[in-house]
N, CA, C and O atoms as a GROMACS GRO file, in nm:
protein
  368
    1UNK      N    1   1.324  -4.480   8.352
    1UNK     CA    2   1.305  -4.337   8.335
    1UNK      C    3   1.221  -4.283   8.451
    1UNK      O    4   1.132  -4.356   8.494
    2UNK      N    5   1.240  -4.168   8.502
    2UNK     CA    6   1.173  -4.112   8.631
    2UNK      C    7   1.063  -4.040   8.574
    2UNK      O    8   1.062  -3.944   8.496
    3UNK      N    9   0.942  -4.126   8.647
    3UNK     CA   10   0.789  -4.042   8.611
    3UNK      C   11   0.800  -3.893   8.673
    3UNK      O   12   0.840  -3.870   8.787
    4UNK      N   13   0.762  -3.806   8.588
    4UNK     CA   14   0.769  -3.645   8.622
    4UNK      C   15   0.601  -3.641   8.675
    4UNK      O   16   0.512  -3.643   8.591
    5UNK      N   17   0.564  -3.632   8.862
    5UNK     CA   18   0.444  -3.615   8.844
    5UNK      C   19   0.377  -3.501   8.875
    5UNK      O   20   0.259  -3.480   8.847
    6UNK      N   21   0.453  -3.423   8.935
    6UNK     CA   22   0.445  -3.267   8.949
    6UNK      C   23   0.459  -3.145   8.832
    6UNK      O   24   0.464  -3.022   8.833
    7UNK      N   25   0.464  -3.234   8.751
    7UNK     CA   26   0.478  -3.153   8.595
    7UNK      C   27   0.530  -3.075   8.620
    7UNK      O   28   0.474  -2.967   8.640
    8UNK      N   29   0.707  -3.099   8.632
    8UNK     CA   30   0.804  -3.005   8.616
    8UNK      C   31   0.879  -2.996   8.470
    8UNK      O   32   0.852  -3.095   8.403
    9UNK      N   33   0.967  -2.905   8.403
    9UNK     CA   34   0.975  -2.797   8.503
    9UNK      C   35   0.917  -2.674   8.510
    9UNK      O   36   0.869  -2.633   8.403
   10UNK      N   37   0.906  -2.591   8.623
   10UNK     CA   38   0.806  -2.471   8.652
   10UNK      C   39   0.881  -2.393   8.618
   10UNK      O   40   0.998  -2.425   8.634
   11UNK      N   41   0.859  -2.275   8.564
   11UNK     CA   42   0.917  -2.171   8.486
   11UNK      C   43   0.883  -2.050   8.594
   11UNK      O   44   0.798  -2.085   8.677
   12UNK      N   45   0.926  -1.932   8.608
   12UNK     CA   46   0.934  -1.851   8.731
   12UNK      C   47   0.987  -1.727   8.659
   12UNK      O   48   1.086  -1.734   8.586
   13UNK      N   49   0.900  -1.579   8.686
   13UNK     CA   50   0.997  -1.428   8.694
   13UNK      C   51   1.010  -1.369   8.822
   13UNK      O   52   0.910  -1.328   8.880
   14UNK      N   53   1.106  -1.362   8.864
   14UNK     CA   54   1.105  -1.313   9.043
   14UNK      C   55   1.164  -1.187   9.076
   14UNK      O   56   1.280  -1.155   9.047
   15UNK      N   57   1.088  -1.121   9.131
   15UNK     CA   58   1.104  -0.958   9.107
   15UNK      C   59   1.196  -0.899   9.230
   15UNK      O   60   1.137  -0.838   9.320
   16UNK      N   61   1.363  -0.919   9.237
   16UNK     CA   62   1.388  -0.893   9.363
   16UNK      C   63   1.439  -0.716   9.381
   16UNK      O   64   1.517  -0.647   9.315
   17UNK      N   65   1.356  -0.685   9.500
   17UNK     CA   66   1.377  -0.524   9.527
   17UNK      C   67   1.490  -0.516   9.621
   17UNK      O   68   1.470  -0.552   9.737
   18UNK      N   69   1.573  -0.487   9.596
   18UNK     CA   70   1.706  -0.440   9.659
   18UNK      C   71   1.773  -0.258   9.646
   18UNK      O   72   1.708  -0.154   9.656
   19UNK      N   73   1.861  -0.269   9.632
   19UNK     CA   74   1.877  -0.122   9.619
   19UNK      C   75   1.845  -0.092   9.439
   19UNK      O   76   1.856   0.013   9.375
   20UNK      N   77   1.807  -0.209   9.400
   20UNK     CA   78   1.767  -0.199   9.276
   20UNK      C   79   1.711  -0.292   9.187
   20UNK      O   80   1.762  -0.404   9.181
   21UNK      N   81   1.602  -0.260   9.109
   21UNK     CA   82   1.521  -0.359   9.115
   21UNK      C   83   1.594  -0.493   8.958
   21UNK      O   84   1.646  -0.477   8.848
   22UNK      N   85   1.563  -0.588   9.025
   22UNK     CA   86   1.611  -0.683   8.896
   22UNK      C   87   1.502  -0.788   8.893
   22UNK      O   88   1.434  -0.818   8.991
   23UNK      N   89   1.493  -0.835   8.782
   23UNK     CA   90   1.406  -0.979   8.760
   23UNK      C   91   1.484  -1.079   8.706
   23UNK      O   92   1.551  -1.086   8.603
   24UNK      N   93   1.451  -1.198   8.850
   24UNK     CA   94   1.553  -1.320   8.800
   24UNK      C   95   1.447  -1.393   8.749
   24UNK      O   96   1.337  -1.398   8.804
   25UNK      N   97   1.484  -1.463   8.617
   25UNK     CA   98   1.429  -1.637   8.572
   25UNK      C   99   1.464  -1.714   8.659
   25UNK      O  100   1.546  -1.673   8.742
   26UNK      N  101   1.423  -1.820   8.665
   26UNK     CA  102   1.388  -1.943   8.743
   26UNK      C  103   1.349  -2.052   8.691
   26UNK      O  104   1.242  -2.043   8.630
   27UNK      N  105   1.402  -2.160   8.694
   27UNK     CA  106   1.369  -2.276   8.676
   27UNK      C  107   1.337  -2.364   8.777
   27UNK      O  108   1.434  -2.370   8.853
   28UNK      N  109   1.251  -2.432   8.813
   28UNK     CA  110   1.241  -2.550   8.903
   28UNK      C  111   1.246  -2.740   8.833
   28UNK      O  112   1.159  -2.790   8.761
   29UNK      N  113   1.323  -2.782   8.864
   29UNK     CA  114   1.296  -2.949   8.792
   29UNK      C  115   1.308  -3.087   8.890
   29UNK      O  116   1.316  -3.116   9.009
   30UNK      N  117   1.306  -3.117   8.828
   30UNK     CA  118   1.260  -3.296   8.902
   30UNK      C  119   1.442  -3.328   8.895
   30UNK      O  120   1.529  -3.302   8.813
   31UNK      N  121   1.438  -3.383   9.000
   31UNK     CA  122   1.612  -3.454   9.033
   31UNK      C  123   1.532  -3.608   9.036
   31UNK      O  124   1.427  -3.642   9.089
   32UNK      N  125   1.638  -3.690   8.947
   32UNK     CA  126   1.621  -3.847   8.949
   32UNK      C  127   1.562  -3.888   9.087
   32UNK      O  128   1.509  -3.999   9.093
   33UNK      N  129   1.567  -3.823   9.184
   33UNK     CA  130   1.549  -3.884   9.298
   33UNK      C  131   1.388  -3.859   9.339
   33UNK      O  132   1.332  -3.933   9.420
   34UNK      N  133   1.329  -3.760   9.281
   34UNK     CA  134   1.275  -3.761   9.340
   34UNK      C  135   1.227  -3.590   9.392
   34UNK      O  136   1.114  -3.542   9.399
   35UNK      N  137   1.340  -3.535   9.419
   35UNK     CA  138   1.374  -3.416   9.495
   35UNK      C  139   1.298  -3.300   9.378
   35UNK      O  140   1.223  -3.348   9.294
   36UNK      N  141   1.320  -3.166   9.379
   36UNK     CA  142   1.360  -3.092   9.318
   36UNK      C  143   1.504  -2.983   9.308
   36UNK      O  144   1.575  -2.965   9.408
   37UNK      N  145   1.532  -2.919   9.180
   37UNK     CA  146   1.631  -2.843   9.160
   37UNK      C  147   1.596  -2.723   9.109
   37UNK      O  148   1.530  -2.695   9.009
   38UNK      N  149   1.676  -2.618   9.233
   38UNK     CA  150   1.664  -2.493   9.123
   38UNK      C  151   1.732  -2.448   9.064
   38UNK      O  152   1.847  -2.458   9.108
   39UNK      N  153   1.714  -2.359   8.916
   39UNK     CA  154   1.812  -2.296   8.853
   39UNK      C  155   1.775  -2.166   8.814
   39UNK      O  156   1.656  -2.137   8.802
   40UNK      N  157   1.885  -2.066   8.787
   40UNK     CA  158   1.856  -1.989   8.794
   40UNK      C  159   1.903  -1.911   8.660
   40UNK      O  160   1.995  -1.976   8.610
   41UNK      N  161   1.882  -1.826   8.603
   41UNK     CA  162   1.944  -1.755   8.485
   41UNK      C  163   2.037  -1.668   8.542
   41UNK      O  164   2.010  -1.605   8.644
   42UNK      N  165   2.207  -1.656   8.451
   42UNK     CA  166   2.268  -1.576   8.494
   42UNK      C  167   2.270  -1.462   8.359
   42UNK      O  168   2.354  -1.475   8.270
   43UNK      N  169   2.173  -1.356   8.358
   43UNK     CA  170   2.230  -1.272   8.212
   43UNK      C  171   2.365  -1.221   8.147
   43UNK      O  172   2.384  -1.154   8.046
   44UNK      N  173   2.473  -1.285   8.260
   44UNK     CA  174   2.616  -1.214   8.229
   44UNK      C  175   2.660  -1.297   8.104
   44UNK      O  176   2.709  -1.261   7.997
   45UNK      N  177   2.630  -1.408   8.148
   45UNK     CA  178   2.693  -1.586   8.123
   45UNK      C  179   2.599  -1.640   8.032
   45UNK      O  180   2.640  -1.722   7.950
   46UNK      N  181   2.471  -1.606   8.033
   46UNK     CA  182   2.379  -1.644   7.959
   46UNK      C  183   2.348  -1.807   7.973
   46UNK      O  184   2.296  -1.885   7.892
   47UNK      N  185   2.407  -1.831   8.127
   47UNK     CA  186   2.353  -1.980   8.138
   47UNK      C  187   2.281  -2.018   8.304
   47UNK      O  188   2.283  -1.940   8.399
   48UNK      N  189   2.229  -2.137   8.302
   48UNK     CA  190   2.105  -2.156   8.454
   48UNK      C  191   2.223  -2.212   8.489
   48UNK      O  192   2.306  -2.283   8.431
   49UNK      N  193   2.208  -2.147   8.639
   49UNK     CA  194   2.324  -2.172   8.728
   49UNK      C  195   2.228  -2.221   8.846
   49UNK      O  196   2.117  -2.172   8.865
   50UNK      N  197   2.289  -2.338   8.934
   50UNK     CA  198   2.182  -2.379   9.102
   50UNK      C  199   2.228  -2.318   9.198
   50UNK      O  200   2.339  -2.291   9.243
   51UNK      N  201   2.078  -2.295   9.232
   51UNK     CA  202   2.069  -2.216   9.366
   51UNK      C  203   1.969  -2.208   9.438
   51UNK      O  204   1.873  -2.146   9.392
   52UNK      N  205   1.961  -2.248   9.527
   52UNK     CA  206   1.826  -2.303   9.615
   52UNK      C  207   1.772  -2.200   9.672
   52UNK      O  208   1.652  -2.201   9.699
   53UNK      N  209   1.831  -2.123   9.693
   53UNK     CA  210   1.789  -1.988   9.774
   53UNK      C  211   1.659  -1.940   9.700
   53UNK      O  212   1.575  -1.861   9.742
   54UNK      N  213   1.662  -1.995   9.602
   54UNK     CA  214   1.513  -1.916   9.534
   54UNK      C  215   1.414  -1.978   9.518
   54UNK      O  216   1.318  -1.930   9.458
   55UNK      N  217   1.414  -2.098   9.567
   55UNK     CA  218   1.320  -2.237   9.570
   55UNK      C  219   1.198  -2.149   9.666
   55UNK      O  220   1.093  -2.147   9.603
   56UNK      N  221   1.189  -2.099   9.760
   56UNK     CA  222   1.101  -2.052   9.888
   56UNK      C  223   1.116  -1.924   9.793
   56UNK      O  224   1.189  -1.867   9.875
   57UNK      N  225   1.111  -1.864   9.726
   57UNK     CA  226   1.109  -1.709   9.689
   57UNK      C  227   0.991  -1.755   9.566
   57UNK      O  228   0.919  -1.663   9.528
   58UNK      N  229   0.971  -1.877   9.508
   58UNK     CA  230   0.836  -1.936   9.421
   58UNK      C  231   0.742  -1.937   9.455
   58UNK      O  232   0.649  -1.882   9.396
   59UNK      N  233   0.727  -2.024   9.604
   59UNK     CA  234   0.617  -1.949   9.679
   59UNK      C  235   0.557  -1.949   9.800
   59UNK      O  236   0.472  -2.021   9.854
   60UNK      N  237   0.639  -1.821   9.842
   60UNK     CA  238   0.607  -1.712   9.902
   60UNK      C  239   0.499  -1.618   9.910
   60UNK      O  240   0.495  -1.528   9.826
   61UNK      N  241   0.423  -1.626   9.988
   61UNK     CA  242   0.300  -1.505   9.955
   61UNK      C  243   0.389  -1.404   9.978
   61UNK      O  244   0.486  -1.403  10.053
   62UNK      N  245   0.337  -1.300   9.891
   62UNK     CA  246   0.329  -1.115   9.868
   62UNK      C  247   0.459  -1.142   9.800
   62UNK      O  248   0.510  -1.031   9.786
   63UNK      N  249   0.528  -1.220   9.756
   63UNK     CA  250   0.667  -1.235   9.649
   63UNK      C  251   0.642  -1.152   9.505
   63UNK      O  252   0.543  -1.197   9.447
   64UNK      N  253   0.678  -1.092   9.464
   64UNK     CA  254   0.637  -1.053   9.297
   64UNK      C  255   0.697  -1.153   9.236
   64UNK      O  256   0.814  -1.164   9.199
   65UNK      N  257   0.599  -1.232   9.227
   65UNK     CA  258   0.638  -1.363   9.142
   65UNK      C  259   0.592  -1.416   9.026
   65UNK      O  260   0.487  -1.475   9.050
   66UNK      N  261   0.626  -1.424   8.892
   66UNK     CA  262   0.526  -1.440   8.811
   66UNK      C  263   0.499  -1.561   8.756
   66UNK      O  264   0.566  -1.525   8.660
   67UNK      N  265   0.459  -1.684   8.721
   67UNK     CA  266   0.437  -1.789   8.673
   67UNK      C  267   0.475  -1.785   8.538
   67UNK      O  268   0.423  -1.696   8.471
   68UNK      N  269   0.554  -1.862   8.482
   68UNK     CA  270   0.598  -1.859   8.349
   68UNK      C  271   0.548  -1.948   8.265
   68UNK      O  272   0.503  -2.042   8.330
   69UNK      N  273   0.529  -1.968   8.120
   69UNK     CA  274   0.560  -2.108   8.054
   69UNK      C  275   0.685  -2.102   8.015
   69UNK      O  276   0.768  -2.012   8.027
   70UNK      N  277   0.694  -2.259   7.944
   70UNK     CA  278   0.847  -2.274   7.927
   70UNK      C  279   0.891  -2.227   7.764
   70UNK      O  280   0.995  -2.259   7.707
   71UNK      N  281   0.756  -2.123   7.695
   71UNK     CA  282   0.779  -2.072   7.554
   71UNK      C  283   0.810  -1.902   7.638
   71UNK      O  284   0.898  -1.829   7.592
   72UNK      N  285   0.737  -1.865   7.742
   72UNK     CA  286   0.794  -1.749   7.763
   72UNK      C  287   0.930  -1.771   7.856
   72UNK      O  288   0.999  -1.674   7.826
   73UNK      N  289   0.984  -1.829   7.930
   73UNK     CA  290   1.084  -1.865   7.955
   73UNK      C  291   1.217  -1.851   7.853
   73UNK      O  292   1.301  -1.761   7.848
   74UNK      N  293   1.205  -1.967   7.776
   74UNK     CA  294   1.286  -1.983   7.667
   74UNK      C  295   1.276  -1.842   7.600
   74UNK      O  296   1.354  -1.841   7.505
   75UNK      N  297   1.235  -1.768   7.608
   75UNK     CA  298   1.238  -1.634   7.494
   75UNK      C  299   1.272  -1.521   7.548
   75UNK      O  300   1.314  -1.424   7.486
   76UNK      N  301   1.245  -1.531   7.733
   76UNK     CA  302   1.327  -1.405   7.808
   76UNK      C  303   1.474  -1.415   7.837
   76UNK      O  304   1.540  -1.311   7.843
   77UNK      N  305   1.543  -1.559   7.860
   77UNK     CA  306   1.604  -1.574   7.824
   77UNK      C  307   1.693  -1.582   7.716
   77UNK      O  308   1.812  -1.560   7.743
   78UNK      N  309   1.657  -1.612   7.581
   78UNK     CA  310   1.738  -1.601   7.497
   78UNK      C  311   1.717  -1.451   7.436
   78UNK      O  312   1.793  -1.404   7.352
   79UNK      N  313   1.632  -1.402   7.475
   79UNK     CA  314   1.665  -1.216   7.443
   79UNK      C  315   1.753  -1.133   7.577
   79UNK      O  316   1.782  -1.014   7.589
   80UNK      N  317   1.778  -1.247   7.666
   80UNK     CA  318   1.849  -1.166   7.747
   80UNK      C  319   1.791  -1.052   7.851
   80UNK      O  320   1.870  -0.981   7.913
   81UNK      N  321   1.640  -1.037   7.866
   81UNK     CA  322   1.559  -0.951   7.911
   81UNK      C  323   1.479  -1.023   7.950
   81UNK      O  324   1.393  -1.062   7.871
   82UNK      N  325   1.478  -1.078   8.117
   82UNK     CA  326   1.401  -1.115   8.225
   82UNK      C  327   1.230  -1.076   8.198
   82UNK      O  328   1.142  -1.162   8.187
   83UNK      N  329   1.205  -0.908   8.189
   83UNK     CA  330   1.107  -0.838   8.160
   83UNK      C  331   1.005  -0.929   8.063
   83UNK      O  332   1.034  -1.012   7.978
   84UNK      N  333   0.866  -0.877   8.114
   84UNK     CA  334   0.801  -0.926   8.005
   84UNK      C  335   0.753  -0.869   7.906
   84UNK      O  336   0.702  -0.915   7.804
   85UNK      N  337   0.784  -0.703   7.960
   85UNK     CA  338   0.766  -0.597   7.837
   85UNK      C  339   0.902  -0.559   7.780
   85UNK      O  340   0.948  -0.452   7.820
   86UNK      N  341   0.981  -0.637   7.683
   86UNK     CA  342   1.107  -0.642   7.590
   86UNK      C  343   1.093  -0.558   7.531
   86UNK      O  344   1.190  -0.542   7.458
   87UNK      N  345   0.984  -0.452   7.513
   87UNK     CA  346   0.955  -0.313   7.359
   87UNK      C  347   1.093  -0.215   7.456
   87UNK      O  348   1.207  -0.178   7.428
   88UNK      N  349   0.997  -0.203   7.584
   88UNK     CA  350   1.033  -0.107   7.653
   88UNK      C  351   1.165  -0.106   7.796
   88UNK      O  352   1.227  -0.012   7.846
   89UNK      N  353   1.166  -0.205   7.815
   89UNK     CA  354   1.278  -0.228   7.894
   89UNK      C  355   1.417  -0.255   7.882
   89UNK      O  356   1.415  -0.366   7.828
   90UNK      N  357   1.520  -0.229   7.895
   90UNK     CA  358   1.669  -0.272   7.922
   90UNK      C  359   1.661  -0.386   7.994
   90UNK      O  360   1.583  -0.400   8.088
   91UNK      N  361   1.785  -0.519   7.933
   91UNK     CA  362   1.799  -0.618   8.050
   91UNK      C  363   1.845  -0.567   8.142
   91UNK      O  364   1.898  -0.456   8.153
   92UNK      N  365   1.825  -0.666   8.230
   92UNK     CA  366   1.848  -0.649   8.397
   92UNK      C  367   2.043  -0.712   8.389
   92UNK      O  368   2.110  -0.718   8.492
   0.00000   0.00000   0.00000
């Protein structure tokens, strides 16, 4: 079994400003090897899809990045709303 010693996985809200603003989830985990993997939440599909591109967007200084656990994780996800204020926001 592969010792996890970076205590993955890291849970992530990543605030990307484009012509409009969205917040992606994020997952980071331990690959058997050694490596890490990222995943990402898709809200269409409702499933973590890989994509590395967001591995350097974790951290990044001046990123709006928020540190997650994996109980708030699991719960922005399964409400479908990235946000951490769910009263008041629409998913992304």
């Amino acid at each position: 079994m592969h010792e996890n010693k970076a205590g993955f996985p890291w849970y992530f809200a990543i605030e990307e400003r484009t012509s409009t603003t969205k917040i992606r989830l994020v997952q980071v985990v331990a690959t058997a090897d050694g490596g890490m993997d990222v995943l990402v939440f898709n809200p269409e599909t409702k499933t973590l899809e890989h994509d590395l591109a967001y591995l350097a967007q974790c951290f990044a200084p001046g990123q709006n990045v928020e540190r997650l656990t994996e109980a708030e994780f699991h719960q922005r996800t399964q409400t479908g709303n990235p946000s951490s204020n769910s009263a008041n926001e629409p998913p992304q």
